[in-house]
C-alpha positions in Angstrom: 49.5 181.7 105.8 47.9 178.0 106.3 49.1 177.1 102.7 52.9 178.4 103.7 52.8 176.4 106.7 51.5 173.1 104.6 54.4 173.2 102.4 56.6 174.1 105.4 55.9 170.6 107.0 55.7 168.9 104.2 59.3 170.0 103.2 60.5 169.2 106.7 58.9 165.2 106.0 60.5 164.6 103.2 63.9 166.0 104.5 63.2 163.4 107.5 62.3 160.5 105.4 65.0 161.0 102.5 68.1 161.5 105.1 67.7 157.9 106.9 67.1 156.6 103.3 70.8 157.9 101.9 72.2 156.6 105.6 71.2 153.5 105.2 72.1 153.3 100.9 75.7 154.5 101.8 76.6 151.4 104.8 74.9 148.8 102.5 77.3 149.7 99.7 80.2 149.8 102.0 79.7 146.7 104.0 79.0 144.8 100.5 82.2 146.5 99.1 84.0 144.8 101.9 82.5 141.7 101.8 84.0 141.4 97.9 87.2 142.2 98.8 87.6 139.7 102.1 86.1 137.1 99.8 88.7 134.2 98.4 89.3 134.6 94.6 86.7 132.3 92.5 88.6 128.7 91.4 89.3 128.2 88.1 86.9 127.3 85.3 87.1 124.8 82.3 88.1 126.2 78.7 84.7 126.5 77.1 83.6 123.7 75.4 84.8 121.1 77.0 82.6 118.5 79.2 83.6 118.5 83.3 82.6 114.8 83.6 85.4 114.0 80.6 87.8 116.6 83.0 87.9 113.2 85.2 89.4 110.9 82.8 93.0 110.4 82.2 94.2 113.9 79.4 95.8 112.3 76.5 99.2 111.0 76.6 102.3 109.3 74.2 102.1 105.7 75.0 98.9 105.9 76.8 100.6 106.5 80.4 100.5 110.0 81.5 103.8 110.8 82.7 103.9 111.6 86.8 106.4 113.0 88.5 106.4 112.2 92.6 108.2 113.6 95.6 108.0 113.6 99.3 108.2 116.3 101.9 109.6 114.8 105.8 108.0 117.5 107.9 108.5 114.7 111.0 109.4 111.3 111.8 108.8 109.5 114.9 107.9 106.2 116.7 110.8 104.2 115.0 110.1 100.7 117.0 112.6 97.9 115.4 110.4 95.3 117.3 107.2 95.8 115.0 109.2 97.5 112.0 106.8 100.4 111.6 107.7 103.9 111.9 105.1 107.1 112.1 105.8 109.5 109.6 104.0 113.2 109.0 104.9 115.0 105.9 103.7 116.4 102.2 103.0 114.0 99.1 103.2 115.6 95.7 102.7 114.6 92.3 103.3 117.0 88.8 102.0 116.2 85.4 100.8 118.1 82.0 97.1 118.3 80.8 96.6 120.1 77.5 92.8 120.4 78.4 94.0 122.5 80.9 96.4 125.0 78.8 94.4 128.7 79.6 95.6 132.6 78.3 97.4 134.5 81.6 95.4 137.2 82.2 98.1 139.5 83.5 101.8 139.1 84.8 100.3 137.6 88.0 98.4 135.1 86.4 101.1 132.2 86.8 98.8 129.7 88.1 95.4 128.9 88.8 93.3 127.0 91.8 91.0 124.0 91.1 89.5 122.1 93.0 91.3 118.4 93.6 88.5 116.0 92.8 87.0 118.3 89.6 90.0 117.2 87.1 91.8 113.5 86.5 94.7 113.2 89.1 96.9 110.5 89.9 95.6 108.3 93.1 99.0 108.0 94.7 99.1 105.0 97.4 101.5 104.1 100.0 101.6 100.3 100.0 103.8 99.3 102.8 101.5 101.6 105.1 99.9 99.4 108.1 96.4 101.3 106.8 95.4 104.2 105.0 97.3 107.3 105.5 95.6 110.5 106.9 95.1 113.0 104.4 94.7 116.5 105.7 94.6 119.2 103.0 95.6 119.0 99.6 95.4 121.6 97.2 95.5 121.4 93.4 97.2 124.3 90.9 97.5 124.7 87.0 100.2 126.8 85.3 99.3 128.5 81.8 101.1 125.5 80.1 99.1 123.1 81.8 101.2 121.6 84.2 99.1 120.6 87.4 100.5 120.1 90.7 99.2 118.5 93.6 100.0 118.0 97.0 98.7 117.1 100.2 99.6 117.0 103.9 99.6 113.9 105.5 100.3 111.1 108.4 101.0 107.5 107.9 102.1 104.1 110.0 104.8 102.7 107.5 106.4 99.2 107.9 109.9 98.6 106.4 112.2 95.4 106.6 114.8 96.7 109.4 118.6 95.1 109.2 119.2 94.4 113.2 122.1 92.4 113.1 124.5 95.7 114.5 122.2 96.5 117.0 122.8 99.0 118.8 125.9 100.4 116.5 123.0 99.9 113.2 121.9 102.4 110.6 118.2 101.9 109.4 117.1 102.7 105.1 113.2 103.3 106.5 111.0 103.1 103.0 108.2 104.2 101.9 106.8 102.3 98.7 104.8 104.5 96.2 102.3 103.3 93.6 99.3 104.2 91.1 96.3 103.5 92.6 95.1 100.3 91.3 92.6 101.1 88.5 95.5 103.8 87.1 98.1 100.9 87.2 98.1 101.3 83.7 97.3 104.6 82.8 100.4 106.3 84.8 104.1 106.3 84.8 106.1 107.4 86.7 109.6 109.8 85.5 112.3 111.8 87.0 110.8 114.5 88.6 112.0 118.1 88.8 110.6 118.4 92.6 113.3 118.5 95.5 112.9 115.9 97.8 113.7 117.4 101.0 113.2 117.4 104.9 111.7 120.8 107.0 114.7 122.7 108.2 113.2 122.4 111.4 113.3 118.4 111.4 116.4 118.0 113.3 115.4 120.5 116.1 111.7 119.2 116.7 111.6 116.1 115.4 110.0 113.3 117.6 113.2 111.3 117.1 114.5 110.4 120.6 117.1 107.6 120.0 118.1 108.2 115.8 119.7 110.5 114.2 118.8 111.7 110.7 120.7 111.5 107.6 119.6 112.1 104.1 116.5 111.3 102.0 117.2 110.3 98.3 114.3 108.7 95.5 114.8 105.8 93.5 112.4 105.0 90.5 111.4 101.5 89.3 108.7 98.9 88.7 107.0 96.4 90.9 105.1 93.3 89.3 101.6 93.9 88.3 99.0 91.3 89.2 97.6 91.3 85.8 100.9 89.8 84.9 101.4 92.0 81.7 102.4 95.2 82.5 105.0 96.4 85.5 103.3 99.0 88.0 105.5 102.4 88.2 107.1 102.6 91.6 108.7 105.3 93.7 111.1 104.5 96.6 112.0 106.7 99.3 114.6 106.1 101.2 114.8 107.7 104.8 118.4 107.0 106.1 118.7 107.5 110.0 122.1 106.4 112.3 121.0 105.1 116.0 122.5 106.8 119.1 124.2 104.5 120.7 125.2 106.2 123.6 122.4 105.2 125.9 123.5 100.9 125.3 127.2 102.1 125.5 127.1 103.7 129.3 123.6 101.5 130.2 124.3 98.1 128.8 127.9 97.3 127.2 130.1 99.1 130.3 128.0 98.0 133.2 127.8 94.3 131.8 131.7 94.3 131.2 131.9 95.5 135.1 130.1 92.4 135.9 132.4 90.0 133.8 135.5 91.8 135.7 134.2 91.5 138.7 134.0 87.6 138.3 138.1 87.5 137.6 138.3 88.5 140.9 138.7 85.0 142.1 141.7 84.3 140.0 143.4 86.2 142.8 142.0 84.8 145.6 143.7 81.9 147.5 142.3 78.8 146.7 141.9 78.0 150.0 139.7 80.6 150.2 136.6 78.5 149.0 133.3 80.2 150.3 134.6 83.8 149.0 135.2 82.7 146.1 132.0 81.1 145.3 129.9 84.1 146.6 131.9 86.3 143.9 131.3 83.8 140.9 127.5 82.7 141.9 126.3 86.6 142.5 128.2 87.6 139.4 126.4 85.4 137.1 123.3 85.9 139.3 123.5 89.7 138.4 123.9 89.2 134.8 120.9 87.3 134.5 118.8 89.6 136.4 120.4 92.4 134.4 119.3 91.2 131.1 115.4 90.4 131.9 115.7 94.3 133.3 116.5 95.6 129.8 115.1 93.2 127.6 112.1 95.8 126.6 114.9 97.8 125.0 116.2 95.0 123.2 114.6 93.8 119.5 113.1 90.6 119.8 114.4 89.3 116.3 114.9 85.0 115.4 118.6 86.1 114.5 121.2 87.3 116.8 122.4 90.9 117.1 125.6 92.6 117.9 124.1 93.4 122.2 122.6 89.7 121.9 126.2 87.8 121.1 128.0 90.4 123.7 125.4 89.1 126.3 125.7 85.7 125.6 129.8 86.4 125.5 129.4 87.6 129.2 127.0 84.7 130.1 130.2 82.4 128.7 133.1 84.4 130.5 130.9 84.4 134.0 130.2 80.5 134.0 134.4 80.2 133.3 135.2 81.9 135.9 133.3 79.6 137.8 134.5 76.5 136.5 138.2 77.6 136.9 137.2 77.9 140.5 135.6 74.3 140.6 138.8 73.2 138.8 141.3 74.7 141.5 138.9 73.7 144.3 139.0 69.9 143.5 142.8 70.4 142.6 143.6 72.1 146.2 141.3 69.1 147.8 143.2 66.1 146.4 146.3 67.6 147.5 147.6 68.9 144.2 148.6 72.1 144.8 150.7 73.3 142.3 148.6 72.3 139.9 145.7 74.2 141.6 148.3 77.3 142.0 148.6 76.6 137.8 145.8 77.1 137.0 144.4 79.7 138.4 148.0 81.9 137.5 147.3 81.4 133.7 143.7 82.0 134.5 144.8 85.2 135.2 145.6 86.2 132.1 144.1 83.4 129.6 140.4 84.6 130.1 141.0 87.9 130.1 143.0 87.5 126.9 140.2 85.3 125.2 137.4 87.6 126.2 139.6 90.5 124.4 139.9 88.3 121.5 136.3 86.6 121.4 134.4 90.2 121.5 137.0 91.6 118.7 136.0 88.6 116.4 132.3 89.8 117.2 132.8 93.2 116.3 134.6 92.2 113.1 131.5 90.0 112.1 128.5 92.2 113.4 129.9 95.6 112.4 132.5 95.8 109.3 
């Protein structure tokens, strides 16, 4: 009976002792079966015998330049200031070429390209020279197709200067561009060549883009060559061009309308009487008075360029127009005071319609030379 009850208990241990055993084999092959499959997939390795420290050298090319293809991505644009000619622009940089080194065997119908890391293979250093400083790179990410064609691109944001043409201001259309090179010590190891990449702007770009007083327009890329400074060999350059159109509307109904009120108003004193003297002169002083005080109110929206624009020779028409008014008046005063009052009647009639008439034909000549 003692020996039954032995082998009783000892049955009943090992059940114990074996059941938390199996519990706890069973969760620590789930939990690592799910810790595989949340994992990201392994980046690509080198073909076997080749040397990762020669993987950072330029592959081998015809003509010793490996041939790069460039495009850019606008995602945004914003802070267009003509008074400093820089612009802020956010978007993605890419760059194509072939490296035999790289060629690999598909594994399957969905192995069309593979992930490697962006600094463990030779890529073109692409640099934006006419930035104000270093863009911002945020990601970048690095793929290789079976043929070995790698592609690279990053996300990122730069300050960009570019020469703007003010002279139509505010009726102007701005080419904003950004300049592309090799990095310097791959000046001569890279060229640049038509690339197969659309150069294009997000579809979302004219609904939130930051771009409160222009109006986009296309985006094209030109290729070419700068000077080198070793004075032998010509640099590959890309050139994007982002075209944008000004809205005008806000100088139209702020500045041009509100100015030629104030010019009208001034005429008013062709129709006075020219006995009427002190009228007269209150109309003409406060009128030019205005102007004046008008133009230091919106001169923070105007470009501060050493040439003039199309708002600056309209001003300075208005300025011109004013102070006529007022000599007409001083003319017809002096006139009506030495007792020569037909004369003074004379003058101010083809006043009427003289200065009126030039001012139409003086602004016409200005939009013929700042515009067409």
């Amino acid at each position: 009976m003692t020996s039954a009850i032995k082998r009783e208990t000892s049955r009943r241990c090992a059940r114990d002792t074996l059941v938390p055993l199996a519990l706890g084999a069973i969760l620590f092959a789930s939990l690592a079966a799910c810790a595989v499959a949340a994992a990201p997939p392994p980046l690509a390795t080198f073909p076997a015998g080749l040397d990762p420290n020669s993987m950072l050298l330029p592959p081998p090319a015809e003509g010793g330049r490996v041939k790069v293809s460039v495009a850019l991505h606008v995602l945004n644009l914003s802070g267009i200031d003509e008074v400093t000619e820089r612009f802020e622009l956010t978007g993605y940089l890419l760059a194509q070429w072939n490296d035999p080194r790289l060629i690999y065997k598909p594994s399957g119908n969905g192995d069309k390209y593979r992930t490697l890391a962006p600094d463990s293979v030779w890529r073109p250093q692409l640099v934006i020279i006419n930035a104000v400083k270093p863009r911002q790179v945020l990601e970048g990410s690095l793929h290789v197709a079976p043929d070995g064609t790698a592609s690279y691109v990053e996300r990122f944001d730069a300050l960009v200067t570019s020469t703007f043409y003010l002279r139509p201001f505010p009726f102007d259309a701005q080419k904003l561009e950004v300049l592309v090179h090799p990095f310097t010590d791959q000046q001569l190891s890279v060229a640049f060549v038509t690339s197969q990449l659309p150069v294009w702007t997000a579809t979302e770009f004219s609904t939130y883009s930051s771009l409160e007083s222009w109006e986009f327009k296309s985006l094209t890329a030109k290729l070419g060559t700068a000077a080198s400074q070793f004075g032998e060999h010509a640099i590959a350059e890309a050139r994007f061009e982002i075209a944008v159109e000004r809205r005008y509307e806000f100088y139209l109904w702020k500045v041009f309308l509100p100015l030629l009120l104030m010019v009208i108003v001034s005429w008013a004193v062709f129709w006075f009487d020219p006995s009427e003297v002190s009228s007269q002169v209150t109309i003409a002083v406060t009128t030019i008075l205005t102007i004046i005080a008008f133009a230091l109110a919106i001169s923070l929206t105007l470009p501060r360029v050493p040439y003039l624009t199309f708002a600056d020779a309209f001003f300075l028409a208005c300025y011109i127009f004013a102070f006529l008014a007022m000599l007409e008046l001083t003319a017809v005063h002096i006139a009506y005071r030495n007792e020569r009052r037909d004369l003074a009647r004379g003058i101010r009639r083809t006043a009427r319609w003289l200065v009126p008439a030039a001012f139409v034909v003086v602004n016409s000549i200005l939009v013929l030379h700042f515009l067409t």
